[in-house]
LOMISE-638910 format. One line per 5 residues: for each residue x negated, y negated, z of N, C-alpha, C. Coordinates in Angstrom, 1 decimal. Example, Ala and Ser with C-alpha at 12.3 -4.5 7.8 and 13.67 -1.06 7.14 Angstrom:
BEGIN
-13.2:5.7:7.8:-12.3:4.5:7.8:-13.2:3.3:7.8 ~ -12.8:2.2:7.1:-13.7:1.1:7.1:-12.9:0.0:7.9
END
This chain:
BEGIN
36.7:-36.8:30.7:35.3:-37.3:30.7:34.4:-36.0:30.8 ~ 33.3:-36.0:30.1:32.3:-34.8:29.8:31.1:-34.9:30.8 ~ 31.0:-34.2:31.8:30.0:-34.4:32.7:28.6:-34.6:32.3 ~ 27.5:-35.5:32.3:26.4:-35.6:31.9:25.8:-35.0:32.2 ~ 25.5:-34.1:33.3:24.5:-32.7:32.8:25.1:-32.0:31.9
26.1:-32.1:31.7:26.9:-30.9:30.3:26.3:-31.6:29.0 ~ 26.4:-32.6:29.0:26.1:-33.4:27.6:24.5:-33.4:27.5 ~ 23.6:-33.3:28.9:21.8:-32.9:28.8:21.8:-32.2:28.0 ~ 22.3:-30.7:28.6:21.9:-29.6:28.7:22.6:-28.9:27.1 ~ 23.7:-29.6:26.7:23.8:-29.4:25.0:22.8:-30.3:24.0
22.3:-31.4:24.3:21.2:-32.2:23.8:19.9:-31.4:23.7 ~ 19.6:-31.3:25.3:18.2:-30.1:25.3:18.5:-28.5:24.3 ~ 19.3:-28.2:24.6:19.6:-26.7:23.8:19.6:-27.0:21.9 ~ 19.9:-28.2:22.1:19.9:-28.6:20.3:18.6:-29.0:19.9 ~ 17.7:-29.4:20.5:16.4:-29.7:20.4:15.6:-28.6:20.4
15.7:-27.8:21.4:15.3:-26.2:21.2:15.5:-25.5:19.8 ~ 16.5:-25.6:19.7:16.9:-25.0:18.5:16.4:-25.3:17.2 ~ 16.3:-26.7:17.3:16.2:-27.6:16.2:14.4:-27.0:16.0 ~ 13.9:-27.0:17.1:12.1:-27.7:17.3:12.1:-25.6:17.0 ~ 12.7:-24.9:16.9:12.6:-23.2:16.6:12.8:-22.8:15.2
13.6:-23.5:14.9:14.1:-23.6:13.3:13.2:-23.9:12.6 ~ 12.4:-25.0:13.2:11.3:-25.7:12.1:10.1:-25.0:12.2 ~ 9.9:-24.3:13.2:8.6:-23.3:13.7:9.1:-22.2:12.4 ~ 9.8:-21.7:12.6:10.7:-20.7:11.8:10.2:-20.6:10.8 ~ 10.4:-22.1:9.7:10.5:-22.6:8.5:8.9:-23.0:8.4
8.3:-23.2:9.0:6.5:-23.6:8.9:6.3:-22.2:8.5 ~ 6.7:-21.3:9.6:5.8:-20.1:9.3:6.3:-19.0:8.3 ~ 7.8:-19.1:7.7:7.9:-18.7:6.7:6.9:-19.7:5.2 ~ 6.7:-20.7:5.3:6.0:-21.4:4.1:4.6:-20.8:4.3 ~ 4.3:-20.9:5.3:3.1:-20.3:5.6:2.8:-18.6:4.7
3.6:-17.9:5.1:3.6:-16.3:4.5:3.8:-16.9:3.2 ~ 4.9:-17.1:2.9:5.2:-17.4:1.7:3.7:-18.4:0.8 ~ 2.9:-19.0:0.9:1.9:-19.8:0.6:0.7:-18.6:0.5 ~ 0.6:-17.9:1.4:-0.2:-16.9:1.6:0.0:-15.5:0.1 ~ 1.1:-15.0:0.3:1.5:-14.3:-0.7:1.3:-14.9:-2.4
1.5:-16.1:-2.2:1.3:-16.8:-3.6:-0.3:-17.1:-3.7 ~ -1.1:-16.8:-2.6:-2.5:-17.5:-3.1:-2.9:-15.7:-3.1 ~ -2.5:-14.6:-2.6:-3.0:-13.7:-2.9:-2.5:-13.1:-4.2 ~ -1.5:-13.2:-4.6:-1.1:-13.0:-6.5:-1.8:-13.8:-7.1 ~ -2.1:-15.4:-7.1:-3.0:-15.2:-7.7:-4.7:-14.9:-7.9
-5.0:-14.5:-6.8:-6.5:-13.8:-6.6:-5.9:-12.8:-7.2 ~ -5.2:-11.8:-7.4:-4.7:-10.8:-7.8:-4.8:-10.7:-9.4 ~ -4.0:-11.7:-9.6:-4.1:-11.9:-11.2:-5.5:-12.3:-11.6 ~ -5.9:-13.5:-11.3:-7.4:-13.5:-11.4:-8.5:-12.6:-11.9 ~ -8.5:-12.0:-10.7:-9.2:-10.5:-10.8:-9.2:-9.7:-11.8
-8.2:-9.3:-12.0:-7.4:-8.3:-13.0:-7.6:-9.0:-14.3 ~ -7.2:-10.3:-14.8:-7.7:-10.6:-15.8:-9.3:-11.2:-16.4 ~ -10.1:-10.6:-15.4:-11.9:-10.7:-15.5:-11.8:-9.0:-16.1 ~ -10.8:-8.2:-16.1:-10.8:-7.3:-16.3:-12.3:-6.2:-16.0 ~ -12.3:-6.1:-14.8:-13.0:-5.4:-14.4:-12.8:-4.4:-13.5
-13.3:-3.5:-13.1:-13.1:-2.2:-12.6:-13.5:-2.6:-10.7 ~ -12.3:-2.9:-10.0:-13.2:-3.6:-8.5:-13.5:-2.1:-7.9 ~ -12.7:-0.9:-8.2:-13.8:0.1:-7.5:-15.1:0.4:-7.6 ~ -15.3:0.2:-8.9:-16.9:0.4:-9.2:-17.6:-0.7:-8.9 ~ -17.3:-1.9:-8.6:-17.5:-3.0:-8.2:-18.3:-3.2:-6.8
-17.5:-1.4:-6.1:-18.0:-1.2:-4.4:-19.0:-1.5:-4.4 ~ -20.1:-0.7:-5.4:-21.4:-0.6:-5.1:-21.9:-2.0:-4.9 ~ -21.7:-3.1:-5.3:-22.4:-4.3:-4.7:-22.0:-4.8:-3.1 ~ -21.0:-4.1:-2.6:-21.3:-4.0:-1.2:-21.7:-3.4:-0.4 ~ -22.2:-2.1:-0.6:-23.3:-0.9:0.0:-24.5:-1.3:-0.1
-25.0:-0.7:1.3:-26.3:-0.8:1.9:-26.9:0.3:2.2 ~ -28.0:0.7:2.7:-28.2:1.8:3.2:-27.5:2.4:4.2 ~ -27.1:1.4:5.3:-26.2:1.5:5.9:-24.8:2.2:6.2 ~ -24.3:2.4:4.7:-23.0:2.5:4.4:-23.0:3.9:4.0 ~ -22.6:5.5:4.6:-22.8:6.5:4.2:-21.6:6.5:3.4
-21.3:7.1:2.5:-19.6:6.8:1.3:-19.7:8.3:1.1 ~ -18.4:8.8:1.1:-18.1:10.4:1.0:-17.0:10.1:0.1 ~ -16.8:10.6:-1.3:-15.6:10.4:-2.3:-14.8:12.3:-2.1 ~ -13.8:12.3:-1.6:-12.9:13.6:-1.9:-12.1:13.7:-3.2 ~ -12.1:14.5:-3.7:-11.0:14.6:-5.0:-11.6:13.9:-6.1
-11.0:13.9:-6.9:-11.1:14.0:-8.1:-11.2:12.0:-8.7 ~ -12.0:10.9:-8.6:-12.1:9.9:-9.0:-10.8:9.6:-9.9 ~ -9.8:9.1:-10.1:-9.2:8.6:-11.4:-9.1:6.9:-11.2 ~ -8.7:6.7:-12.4:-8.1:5.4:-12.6:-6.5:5.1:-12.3 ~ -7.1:3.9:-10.8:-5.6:3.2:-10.5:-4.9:2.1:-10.8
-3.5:2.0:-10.8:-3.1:0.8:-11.4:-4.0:-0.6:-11.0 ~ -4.1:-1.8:-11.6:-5.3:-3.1:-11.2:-5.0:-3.5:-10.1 ~ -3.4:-3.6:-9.3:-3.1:-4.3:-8.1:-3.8:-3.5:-7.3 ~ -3.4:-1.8:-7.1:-4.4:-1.2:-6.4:-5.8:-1.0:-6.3 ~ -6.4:-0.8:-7.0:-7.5:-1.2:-7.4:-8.1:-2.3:-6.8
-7.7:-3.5:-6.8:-8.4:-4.6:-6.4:-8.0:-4.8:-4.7 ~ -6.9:-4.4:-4.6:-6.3:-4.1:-2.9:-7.4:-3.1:-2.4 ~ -7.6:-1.9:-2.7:-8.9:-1.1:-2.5:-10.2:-2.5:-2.0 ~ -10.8:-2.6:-3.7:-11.8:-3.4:-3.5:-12.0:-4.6:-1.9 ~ -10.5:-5.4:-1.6:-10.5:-5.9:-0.7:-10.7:-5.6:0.9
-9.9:-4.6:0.9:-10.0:-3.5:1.8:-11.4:-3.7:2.4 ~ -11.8:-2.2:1.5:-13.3:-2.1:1.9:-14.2:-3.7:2.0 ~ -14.0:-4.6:1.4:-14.5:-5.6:1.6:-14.7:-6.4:2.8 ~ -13.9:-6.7:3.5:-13.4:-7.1:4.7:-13.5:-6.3:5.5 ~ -13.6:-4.6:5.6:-13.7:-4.0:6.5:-15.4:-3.9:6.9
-16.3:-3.7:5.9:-17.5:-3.9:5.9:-18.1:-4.9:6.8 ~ -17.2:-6.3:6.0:-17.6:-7.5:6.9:-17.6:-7.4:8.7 ~ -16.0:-7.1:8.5:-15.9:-6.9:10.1:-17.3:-5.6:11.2 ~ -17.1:-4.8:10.2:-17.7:-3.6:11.0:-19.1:-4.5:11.2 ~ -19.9:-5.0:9.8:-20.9:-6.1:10.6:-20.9:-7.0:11.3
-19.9:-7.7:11.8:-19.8:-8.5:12.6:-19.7:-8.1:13.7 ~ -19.2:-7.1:14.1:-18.4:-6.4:15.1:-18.9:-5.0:15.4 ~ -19.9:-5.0:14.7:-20.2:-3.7:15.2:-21.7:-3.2:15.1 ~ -22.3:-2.2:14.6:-23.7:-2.0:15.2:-24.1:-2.0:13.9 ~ -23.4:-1.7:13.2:-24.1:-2.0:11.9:-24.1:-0.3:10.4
-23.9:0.4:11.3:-23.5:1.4:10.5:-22.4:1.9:10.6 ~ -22.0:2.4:9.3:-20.5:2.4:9.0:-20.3:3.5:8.1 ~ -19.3:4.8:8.2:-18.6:5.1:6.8:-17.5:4.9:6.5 ~ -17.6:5.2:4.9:-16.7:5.1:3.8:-16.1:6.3:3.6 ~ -15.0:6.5:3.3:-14.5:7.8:2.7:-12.8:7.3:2.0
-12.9:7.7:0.8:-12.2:7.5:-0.4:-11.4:9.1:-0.8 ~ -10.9:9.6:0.1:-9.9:10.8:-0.3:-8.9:10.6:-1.4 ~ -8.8:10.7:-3.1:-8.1:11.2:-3.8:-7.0:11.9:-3.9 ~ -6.1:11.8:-3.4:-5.0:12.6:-3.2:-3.7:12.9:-4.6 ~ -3.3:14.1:-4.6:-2.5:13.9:-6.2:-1.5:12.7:-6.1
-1.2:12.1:-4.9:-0.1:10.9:-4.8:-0.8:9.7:-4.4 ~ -1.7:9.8:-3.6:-1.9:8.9:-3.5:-4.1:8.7:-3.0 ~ -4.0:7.8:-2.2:-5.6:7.5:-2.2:-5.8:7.0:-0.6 ~ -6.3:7.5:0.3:-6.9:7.2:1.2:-8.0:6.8:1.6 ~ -8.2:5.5:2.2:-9.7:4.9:2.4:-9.5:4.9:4.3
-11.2:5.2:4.1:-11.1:5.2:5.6:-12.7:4.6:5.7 ~ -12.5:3.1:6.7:-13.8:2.4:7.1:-13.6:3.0:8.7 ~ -15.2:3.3:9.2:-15.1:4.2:10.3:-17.1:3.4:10.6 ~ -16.4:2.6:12.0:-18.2:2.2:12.4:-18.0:2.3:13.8 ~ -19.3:1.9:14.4:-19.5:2.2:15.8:-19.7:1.0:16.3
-19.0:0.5:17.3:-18.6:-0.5:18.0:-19.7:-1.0:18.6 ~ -19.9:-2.5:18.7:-21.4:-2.6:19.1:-20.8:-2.7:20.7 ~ -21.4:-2.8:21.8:-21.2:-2.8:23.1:-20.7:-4.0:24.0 ~ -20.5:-5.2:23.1:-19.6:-6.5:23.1:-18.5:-6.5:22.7 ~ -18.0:-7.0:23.9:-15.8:-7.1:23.4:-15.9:-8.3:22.9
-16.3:-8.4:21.5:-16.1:-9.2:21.0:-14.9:-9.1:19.9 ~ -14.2:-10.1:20.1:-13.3:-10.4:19.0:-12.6:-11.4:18.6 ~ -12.1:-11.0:17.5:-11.8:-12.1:16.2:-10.6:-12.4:16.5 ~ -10.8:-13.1:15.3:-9.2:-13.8:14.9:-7.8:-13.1:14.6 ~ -8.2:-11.8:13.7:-7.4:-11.1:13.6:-6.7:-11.1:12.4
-7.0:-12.4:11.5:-6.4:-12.7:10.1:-6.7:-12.1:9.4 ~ -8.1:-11.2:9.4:-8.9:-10.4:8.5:-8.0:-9.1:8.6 ~ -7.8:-8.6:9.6:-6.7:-7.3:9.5:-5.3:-7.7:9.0 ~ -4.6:-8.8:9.6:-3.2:-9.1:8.8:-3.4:-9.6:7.5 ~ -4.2:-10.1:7.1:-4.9:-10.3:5.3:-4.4:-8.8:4.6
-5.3:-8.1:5.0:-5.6:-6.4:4.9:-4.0:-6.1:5.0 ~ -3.4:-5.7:6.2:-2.0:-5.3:6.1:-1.0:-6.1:5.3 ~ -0.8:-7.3:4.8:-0.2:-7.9:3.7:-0.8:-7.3:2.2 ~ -1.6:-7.1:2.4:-2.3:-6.7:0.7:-2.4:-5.3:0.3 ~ -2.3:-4.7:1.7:-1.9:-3.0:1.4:-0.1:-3.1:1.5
0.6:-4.1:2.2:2.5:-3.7:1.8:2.5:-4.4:0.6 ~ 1.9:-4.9:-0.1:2.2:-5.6:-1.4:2.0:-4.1:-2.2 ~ 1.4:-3.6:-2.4:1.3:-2.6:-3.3:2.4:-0.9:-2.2 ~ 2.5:-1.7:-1.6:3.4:-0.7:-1.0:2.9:0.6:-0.1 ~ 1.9:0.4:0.2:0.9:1.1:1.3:0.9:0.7:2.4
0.0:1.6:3.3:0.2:1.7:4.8:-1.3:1.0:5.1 ~ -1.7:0.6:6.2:-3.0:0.4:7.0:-2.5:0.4:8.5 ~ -3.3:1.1:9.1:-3.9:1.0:10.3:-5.1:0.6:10.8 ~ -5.3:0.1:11.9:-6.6:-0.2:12.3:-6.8:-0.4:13.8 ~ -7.5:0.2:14.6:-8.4:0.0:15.9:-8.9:0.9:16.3
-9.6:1.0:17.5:-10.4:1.8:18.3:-9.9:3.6:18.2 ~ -11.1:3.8:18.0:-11.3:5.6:18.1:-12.3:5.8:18.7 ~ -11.8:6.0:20.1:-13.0:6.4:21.0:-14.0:5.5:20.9 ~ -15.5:6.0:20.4:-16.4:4.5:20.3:-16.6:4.1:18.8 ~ -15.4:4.2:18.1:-15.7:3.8:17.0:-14.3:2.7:16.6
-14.6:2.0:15.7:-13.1:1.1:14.8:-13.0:1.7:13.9 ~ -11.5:1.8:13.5:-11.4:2.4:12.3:-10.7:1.5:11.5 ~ -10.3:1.7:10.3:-9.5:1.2:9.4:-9.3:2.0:8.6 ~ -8.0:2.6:8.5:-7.3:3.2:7.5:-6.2:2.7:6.5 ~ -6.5:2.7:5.3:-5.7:2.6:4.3:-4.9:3.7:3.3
-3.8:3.8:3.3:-3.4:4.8:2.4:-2.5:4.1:1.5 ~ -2.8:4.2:0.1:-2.1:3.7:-1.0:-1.4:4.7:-2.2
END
């Protein structure tokens, strides 16, 4: 005969497991849902065939000092619109979250391209959700880039390198 706390405590452990698995599987659909709504904004984009770096200028302000290093070229459209995003969202954030002035700097590199959003923290710990940065870090590993992002001293930063 099988003692009934033995037979709980493999019931409870199966329900654990069971109620982990399904967490597991939500939040792989989830990524997975995510990745498919950002290919297709991706495609999208790309077939309006338009240039989203040049595009920047509709989200500059006076506000926004922009320093370009190197030599401007033409990047593949995934990057390109990854860029566009980028700086998009980081803008947003730095206004929401910060004082309101911000730079831009777009370093051209012979391999690759570095963006750097750089603002001054407004004096409120205020903060977000956070989806805006893991948005940003899924859309820079899709093209197979790096991002970083937080506090520098009294400023936020966001770095992208593609």
């Amino acid at each position: 005969m099988i003692p009934a706390a033995l037979l709980v405590g493999t019931a409870v452990g199966a329900f654990v497991r069971g109620r982990r698995e399904l967490a597991s599987a939500r939040a792989e659909r989830i990524r997975q849902d995510e990745r498919l709504r950002m290919a297709q904004e991706v495609h999208e984009l790309v077939s309006q065939l338009r240039d989203p770096v040049s595009d920047l200028d509709r989200l500059l302000d006076d506000r926004v000092e922009v320093t370009v290093i190197g030599e401007r070229r033409p990047l593949p459209a995934t990057v390109d619109v990854t860029v566009y995003r980028v700086v998009e969202e980081s803008l947003a954030n730095a206004r929401k979250y910060g004082t309101g002035w911000v730079q831009l700097s777009m370093e051209y590199q012979p391999d690759q391209l570095v963006i750097e959003v750089r603002n001054e923290r407004s004096g409120t710990n205020m903060r977000g959700t956070g989806y805006g940065l893991i948005g940003m870090r899924e859309r820079v590993a899709l093209v197979d880039g790096k991002l970083s992002a937080g506090p520098e001293g009294k400023h936020f930063v966001v770095r992208a390198v593609l």
